[in-house]
C-alpha positions in Angstrom: 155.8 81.5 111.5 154.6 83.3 108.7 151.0 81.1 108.8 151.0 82.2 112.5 151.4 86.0 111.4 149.1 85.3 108.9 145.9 84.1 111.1 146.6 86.8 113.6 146.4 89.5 111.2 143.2 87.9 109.4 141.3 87.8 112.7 139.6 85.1 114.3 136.7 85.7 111.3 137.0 85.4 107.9 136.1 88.6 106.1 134.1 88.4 102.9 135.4 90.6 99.5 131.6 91.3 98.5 131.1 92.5 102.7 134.7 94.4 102.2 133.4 95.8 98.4 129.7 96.9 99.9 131.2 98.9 102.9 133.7 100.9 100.6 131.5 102.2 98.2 128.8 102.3 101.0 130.9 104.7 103.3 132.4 106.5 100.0 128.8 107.6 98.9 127.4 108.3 102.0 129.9 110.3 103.1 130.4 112.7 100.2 126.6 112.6 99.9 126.0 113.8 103.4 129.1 116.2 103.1 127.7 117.8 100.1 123.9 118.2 100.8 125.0 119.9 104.1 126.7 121.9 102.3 124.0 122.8 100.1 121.4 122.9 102.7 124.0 125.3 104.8 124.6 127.5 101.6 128.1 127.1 102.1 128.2 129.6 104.7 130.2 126.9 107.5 132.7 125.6 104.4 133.1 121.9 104.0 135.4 121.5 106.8 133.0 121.8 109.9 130.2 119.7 107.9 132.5 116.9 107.8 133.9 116.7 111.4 135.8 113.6 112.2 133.9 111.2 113.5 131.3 111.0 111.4 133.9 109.5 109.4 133.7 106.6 112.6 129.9 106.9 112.0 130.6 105.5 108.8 132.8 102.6 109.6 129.2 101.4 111.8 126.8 102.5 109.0 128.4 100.6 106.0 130.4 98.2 107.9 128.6 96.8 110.4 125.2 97.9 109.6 122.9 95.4 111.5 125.2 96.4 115.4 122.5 97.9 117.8 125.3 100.8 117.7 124.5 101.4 114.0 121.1 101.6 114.3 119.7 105.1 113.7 118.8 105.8 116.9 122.3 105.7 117.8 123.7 107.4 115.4 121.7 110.6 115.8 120.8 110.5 119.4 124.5 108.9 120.0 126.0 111.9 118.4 123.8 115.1 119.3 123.6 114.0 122.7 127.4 113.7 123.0 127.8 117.2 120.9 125.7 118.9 123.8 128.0 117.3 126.5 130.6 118.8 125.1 129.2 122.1 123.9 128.7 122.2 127.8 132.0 121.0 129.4 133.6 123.3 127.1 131.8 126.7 128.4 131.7 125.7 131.8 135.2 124.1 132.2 137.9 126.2 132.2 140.8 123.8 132.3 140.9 122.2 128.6 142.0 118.7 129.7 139.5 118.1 132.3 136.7 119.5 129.9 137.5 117.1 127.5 138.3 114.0 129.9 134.7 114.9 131.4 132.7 115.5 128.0 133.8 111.5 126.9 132.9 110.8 130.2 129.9 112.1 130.6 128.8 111.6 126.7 129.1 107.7 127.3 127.1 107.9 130.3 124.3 110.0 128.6 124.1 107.9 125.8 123.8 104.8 127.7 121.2 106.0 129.8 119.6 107.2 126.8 119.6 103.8 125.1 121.5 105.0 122.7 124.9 104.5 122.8 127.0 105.0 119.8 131.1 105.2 119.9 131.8 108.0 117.7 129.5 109.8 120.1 133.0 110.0 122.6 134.7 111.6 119.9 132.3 114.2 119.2 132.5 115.2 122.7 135.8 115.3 122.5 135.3 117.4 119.0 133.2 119.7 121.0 135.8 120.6 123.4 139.1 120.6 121.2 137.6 121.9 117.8 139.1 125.6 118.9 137.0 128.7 117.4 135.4 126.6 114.4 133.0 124.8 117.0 133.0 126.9 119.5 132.0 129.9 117.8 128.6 127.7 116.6 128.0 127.3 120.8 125.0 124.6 121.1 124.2 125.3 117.4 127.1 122.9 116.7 125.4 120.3 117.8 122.5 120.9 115.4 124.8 121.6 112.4 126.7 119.7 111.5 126.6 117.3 114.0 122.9 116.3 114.1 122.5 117.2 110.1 125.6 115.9 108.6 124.5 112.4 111.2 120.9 112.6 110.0 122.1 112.8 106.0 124.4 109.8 106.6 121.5 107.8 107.9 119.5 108.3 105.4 122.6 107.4 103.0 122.5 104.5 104.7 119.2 103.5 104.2 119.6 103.7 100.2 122.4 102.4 99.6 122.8 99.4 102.4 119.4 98.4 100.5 120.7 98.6 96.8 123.3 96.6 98.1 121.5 93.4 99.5 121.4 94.3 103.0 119.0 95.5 106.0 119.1 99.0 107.4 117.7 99.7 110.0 118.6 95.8 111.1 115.6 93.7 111.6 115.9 90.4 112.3 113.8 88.3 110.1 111.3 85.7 112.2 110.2 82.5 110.7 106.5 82.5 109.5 104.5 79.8 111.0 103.5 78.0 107.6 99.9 77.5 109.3 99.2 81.4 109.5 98.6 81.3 113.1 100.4 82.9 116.0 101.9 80.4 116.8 106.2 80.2 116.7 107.4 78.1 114.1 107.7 74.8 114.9 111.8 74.6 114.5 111.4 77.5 117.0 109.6 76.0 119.9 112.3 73.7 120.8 115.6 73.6 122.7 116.2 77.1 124.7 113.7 79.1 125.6 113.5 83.0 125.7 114.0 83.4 129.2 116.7 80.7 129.1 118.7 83.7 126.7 117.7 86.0 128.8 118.9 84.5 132.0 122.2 83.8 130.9 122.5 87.7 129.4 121.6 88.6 132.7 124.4 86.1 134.5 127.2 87.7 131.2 126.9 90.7 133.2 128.4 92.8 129.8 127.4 95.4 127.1 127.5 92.9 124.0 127.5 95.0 120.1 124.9 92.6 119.1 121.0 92.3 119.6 119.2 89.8 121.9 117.5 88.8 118.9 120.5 88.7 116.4 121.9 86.6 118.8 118.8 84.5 119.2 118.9 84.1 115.6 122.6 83.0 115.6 122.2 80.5 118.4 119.1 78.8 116.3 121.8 78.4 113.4 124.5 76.7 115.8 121.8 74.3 117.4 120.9 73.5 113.8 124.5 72.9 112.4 124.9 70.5 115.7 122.0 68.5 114.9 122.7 68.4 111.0 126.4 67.1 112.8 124.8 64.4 115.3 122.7 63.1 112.4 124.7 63.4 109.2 125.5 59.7 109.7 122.1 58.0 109.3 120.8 57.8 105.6 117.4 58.3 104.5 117.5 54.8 103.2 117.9 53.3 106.8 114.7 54.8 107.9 112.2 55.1 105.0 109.6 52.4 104.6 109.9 50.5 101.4 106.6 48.8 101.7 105.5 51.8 99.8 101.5 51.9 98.9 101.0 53.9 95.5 98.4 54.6 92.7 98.6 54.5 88.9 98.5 57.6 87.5 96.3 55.8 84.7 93.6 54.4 86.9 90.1 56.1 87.5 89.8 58.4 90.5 87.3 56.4 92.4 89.2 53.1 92.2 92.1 54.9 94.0 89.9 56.8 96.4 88.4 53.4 97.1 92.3 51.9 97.2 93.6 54.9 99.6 90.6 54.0 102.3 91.1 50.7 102.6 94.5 51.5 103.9 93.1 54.7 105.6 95.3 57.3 103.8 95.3 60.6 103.1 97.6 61.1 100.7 99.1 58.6 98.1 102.5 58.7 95.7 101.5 58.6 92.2 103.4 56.6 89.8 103.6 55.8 86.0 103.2 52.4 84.3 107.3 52.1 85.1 106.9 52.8 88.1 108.9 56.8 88.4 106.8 59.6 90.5 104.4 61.6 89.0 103.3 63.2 92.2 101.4 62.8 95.1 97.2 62.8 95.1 94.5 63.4 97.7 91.7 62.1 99.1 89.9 64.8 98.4 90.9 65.7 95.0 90.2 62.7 94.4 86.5 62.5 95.3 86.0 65.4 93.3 86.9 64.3 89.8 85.0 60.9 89.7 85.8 58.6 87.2 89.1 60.6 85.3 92.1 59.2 85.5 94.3 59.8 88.4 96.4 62.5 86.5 94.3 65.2 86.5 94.4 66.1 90.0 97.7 65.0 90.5 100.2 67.4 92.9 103.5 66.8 90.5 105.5 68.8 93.4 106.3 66.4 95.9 109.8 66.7 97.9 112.2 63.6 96.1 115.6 61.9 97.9 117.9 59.7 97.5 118.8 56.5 99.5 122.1 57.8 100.3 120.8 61.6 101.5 120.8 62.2 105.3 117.9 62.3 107.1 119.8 66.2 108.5 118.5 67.3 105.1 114.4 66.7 105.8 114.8 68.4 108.9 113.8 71.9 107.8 111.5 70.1 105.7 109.4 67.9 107.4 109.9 69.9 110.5 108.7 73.4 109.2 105.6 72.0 108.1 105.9 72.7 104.2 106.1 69.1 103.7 104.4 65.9 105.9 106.0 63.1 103.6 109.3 62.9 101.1 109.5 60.1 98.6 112.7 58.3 98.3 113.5 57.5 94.3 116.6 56.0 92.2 118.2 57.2 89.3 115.3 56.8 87.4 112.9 58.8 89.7 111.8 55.1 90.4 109.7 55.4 93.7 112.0 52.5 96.3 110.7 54.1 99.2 108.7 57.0 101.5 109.7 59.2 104.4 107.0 60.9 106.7 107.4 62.8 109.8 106.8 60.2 111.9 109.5 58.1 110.5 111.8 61.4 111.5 110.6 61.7 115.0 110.8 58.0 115.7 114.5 57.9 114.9 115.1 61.5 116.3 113.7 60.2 119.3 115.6 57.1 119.2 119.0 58.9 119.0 117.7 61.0 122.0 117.6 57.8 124.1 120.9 57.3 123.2 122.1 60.0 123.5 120.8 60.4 127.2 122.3 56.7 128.2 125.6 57.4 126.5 125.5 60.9 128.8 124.7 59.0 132.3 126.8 56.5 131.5 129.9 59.3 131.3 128.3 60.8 134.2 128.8 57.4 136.4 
């Protein structure tokens, strides 16, 4: 019973102290920063009280919270909450009957902001503000919606800004894309697979409802769960089950030409180095090595070259061999003893054997 109560109060997400710590002393400073500059700014003439109307307290919970929600971006927040100040600057002079004033200002705030692409739900409660906040607001007439509403909003967002950034985190959210290693324009090749853009977009279309996240946050997200499935599928098969142990090397202390003359014979490119034991030095090319003649191999060596183990699964080169950062790993011992190489071709046969069986393991459920 008390494990049940438990989980239901913790939510169906675990919450982070660091994520809890940051939006504390996030909304703590930006608040009393934006509370007191408006202040300053106003030369105390309105008093603290009006500066700091309620919910910019709610902007808050958004700003330092949640900051990467469309509804905390600052487009929301400042057109969110002058927009919804105006409505309710308006229902209240033109409405007689408080009630329906105030039903109609939330009413008509939401719809305003939504159609102005900038919906932001504090917004309903500064309409509501607007109509309720007796002679305070309505004394200021649509000045209220300029101070303190658009001032105190636009001091918080620029709180925001600082201190989300001291603290490790985006603001205004942008969602980083992966760089195509290559320079080009070009997605990255993790990116060009499974689901398509319009495949997100159809199925947004089909959801038929407002979601607090971003197409592209939630592109992002979906590119982690495909990942975590496949790291799943494939955590079982072992770099040592797939890596060629037949593996053709070069001494580190042999001349240049002799390996250049070695590595075309076997039409390579590229070529492990090893030491007189046997361990990785690094990896060499064919045209590094045409360049430096008759030195020794180990002066135009590449000593960083990706290293495994026999008992590492092959989920692990995935964002490694697939990226394009890497075209080859090198499979070692203990002693850094080269037993065995990895190239992307060796990952795409055995990902595209496991696709095979995974498609006849699918039909045969199907039949």
């Amino acid at each position: 019973m008390l494990s049940r109560l438990i989980s239901v109060l913790g939510g169906r997400a675990p919450v982070r102290f660091d994520d809890v710590l940051r939006a504390g002393v996030g909304s703590l400073l930006g608040v009393a920063l934006a509370g007191l500059v408006a202040r300053a700014i106003s030369g105390g003439d309105l008093g603290l009280g009006p500066l700091l109307v309620g919910p910019i307290g709610a902007s808050a919970v958004l700003l330092f919270a949640v900051p990467a929600s469309p509804l905390a971006q600052p487009r929301s927040v400042l057109g969110g909450n002058v927009i919804s100040a105006l409505v309710g600057v308006t229902c209240a002079m033109f409405v007689p009957q408080p009630a329906v004033a105030a039903a109609l200002a939330v009413s008509l705030a939401i719809v305003a902001m939504m159609l102005a692409r900038c919906l932001h739900p504090p917004g309903g409660a500064m309409a509501l503000t607007a109509v309720i906040g007796g002679p305070a607001v309505s004394d200021l007439g649509f000045g209220f919606a300029l101070v303190p509403v658009g001032l105190c909003s636009l001091l918080l967002v620029i709180a925001a800004v600082g201190l989300n950034r001291l603290m490790g985190r985006s603001y205004p959210h942008r969602v980083p894309v992966a760089a195509n290693p290559h320079a080009t324009s070009d997605l990255a090749p993790q990116s060009r697979v499974g689901y398509t853009a319009a495949d997100l977009d159809q199925a947004l279309a089909q959801y038929g409802e407002l979601l607090d996240v971003s197409r592209e946050d939630l592109d992002a997200l979906f590119r982690q769960v495909e990942l975590a499935a496949h790291k799943r599928l494939h955590s079982a098969i072992l770099c040592g089950a797939i890596m060629s142990r037949d593996v053709i090397s070069v001494d580190a202390q042999q001349s240049a030409q002799s390996a250049l003359a070695f590595m075309r014979s076997h039409d390579l490119r590229t070529v492990p180095v090893v030491d007189i034991q046997g361990r990785v030095v690094g990896m060499v090319r064919r045209a590094e090595l045409q360049a430096a003649g008759q030195r020794p191999v180990e002066t135009v060596v590449d000593p960083f070259v990706h290293k495994v183990r026999e008992s590492t699964p092959i989920e692990a080169l995935l964002p490694l061999l697939s990226s394009g950062a890497a075209h080859e790993a090198l499979v070692v011992d203990e002693n850094r003893v080269l037993i065995g190489i990895i190239t992307q071709t060796d990952l795409l046969a055995v990902l595209y054997r496991a696709h095979i069986v995974e498609t006849v393991v699918a039909e045969r459920s199907a039949a």
